[in-house]
LONUVO-532224 format. One record per residue (C-alpha): residue number from 1; residue in three letters; x, y, z. Coordinates in nm, 4 decimals, always signed. Layout:
% residues N
[NUM, 'ALA', [X, Y, Z]] ...
This chain:
% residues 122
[1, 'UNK', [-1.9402, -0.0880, +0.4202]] [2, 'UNK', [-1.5759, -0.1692, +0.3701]] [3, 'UNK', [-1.3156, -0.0923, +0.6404]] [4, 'UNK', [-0.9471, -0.0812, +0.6125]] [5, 'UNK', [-0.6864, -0.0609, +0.8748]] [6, 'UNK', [-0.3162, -0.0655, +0.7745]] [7, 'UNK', [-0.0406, -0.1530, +1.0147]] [8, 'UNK', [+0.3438, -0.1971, +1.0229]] [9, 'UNK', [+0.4793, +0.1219, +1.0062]] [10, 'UNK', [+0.7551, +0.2662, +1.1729]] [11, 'UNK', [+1.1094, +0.4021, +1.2551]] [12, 'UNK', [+1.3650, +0.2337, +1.0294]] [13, 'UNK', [+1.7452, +0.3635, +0.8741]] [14, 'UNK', [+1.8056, +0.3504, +0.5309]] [15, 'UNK', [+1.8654, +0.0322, +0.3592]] [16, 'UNK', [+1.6693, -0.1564, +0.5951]] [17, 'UNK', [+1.2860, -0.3171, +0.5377]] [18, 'UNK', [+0.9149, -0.2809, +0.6227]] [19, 'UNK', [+0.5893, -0.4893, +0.5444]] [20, 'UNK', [+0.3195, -0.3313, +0.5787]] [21, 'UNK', [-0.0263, -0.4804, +0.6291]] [22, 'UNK', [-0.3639, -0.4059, +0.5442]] [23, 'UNK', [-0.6654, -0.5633, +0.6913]] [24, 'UNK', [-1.0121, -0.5717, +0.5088]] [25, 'UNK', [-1.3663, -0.5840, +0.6595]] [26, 'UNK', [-1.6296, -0.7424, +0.4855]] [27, 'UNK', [-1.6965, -1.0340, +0.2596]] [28, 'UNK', [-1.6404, -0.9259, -0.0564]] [29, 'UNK', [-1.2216, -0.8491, -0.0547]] [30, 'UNK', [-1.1586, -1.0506, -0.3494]] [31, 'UNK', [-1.3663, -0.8342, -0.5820]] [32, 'UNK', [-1.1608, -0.5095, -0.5026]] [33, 'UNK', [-0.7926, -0.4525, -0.6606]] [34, 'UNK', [-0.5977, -0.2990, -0.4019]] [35, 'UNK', [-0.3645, -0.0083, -0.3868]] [36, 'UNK', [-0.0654, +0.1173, -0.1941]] [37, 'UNK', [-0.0229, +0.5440, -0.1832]] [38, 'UNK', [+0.2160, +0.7085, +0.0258]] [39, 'UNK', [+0.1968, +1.0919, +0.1073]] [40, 'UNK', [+0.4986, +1.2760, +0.1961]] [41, 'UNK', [+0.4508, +1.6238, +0.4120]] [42, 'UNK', [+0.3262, +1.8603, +0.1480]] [43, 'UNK', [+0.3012, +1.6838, -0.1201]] [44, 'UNK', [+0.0144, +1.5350, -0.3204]] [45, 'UNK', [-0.0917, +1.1566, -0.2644]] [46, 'UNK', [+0.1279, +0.9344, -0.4911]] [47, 'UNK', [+0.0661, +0.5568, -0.6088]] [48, 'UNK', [+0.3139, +0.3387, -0.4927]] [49, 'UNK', [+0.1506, -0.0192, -0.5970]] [50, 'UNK', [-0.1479, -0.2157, -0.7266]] [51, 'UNK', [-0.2774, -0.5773, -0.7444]] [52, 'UNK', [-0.5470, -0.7431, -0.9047]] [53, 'UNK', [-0.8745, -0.8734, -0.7561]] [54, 'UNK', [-0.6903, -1.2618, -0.7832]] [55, 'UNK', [-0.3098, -1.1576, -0.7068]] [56, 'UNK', [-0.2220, -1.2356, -1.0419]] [57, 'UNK', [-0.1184, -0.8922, -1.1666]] [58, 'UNK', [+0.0765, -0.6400, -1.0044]] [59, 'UNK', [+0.2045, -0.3129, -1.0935]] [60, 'UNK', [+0.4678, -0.0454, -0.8912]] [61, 'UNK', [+0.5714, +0.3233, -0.9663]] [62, 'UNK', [+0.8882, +0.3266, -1.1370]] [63, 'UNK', [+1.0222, +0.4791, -0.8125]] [64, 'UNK', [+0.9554, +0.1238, -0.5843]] [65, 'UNK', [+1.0745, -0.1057, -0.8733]] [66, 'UNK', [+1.2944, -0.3648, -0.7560]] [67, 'UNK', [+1.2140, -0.2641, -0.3891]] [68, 'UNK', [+0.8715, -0.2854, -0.2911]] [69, 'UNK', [+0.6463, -0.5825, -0.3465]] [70, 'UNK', [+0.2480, -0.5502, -0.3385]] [71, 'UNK', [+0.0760, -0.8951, -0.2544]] [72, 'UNK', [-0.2780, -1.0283, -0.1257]] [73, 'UNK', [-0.3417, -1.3006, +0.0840]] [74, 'UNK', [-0.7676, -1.3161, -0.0068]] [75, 'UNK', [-0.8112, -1.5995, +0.2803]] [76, 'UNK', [-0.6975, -1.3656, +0.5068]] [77, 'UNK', [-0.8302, -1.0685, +0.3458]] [78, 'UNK', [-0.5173, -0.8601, +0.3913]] [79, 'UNK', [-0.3168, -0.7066, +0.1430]] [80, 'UNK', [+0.0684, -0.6577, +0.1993]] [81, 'UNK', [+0.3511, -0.4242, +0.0763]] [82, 'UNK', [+0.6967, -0.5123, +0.1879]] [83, 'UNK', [+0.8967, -0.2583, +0.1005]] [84, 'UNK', [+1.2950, -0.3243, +0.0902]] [85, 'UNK', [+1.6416, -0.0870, +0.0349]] [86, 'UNK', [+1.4505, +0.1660, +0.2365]] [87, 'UNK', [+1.5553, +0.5296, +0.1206]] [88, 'UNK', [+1.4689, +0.8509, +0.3554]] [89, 'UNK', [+1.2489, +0.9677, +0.0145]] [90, 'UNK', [+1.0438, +0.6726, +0.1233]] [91, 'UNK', [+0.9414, +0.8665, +0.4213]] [92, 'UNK', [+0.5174, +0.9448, +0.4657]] [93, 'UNK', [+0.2340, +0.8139, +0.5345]] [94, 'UNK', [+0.0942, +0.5297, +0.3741]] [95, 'UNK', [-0.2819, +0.4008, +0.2465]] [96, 'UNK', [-0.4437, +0.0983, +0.1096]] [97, 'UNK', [-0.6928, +0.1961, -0.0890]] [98, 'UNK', [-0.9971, -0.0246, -0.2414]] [99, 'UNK', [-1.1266, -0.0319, -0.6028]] [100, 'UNK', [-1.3875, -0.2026, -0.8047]] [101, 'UNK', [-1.1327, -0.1199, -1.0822]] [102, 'UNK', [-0.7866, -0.1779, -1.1472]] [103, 'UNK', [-0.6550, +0.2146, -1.1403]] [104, 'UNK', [-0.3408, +0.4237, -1.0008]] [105, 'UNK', [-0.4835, +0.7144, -0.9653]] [106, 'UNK', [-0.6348, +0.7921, -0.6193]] [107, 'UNK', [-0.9105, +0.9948, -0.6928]] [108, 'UNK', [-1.0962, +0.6741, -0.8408]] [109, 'UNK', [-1.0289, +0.4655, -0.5279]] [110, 'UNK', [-1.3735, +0.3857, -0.3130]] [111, 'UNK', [-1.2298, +0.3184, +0.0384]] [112, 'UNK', [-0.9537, +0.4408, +0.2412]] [113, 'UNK', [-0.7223, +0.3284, +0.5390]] [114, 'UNK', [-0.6536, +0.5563, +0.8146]] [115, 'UNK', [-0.2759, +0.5139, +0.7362]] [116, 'UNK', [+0.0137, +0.4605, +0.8911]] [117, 'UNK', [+0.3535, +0.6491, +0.9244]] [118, 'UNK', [+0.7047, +0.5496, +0.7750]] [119, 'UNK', [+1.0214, +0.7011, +0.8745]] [120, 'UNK', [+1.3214, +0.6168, +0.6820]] [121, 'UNK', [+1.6560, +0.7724, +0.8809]] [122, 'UNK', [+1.9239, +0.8223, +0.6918]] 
């Protein structure tokens, strides 16, 4: 069984930064791609970012371009997200997810974090 507990989430204005962290249980991290979602109130999960099983290939919604930055550190088994420029559409709660496969869309993901909240003020 996989576990997945994100942390680093909190209060911050606009135009400030986060990094988030996600810790993996298990010994098999660096054959699952990880995934970043974020889910505002009312509103449907959304990808945010992905990275391959190694590191070497990333990929960000079009929205987090330029500001966010998915990363892996597979010693540690932890996957980050710092997330820059902070904007108050930022705001939700967000996931890791795990994935035998390199996808965005959340419905294919295996394991989920409990999540954990971001607040961008303006």
């Amino acid at each position: 069984q996989v576990q997945l507990v994100e942390s680093g989430g909190g209060l911050v204005q606009a135009g400030g930064s986060l990094r988030l962290s996600c810790a993996v249980s298990g010994r098999t991290f660096n054959t699952y791609a990880m995934g970043w979602f974020r889910q505002a109130p009312g509103k449907e999960r959304e990808f945010v970012a992905v990275i391959s099983q190694s590191g070497a290939y990333t990929y960000s919604a079009d929205s987090v371009k330029g500001r966010f930055t998915i990363s892996r550190d597979n010693a540690k088994n932890t996957v980050y997200l710092q997330m820059n420029s902070l904007k108050p559409e930022d705001t939700g709660v967000y996931y890791c997810g795990a994935n035998t496969a390199l996808t965005v869309g959340p419905a294919t993901y295996d394991y989920w974090g409990q999540g954990t909240q971001v607040t961008v003020s303006v």
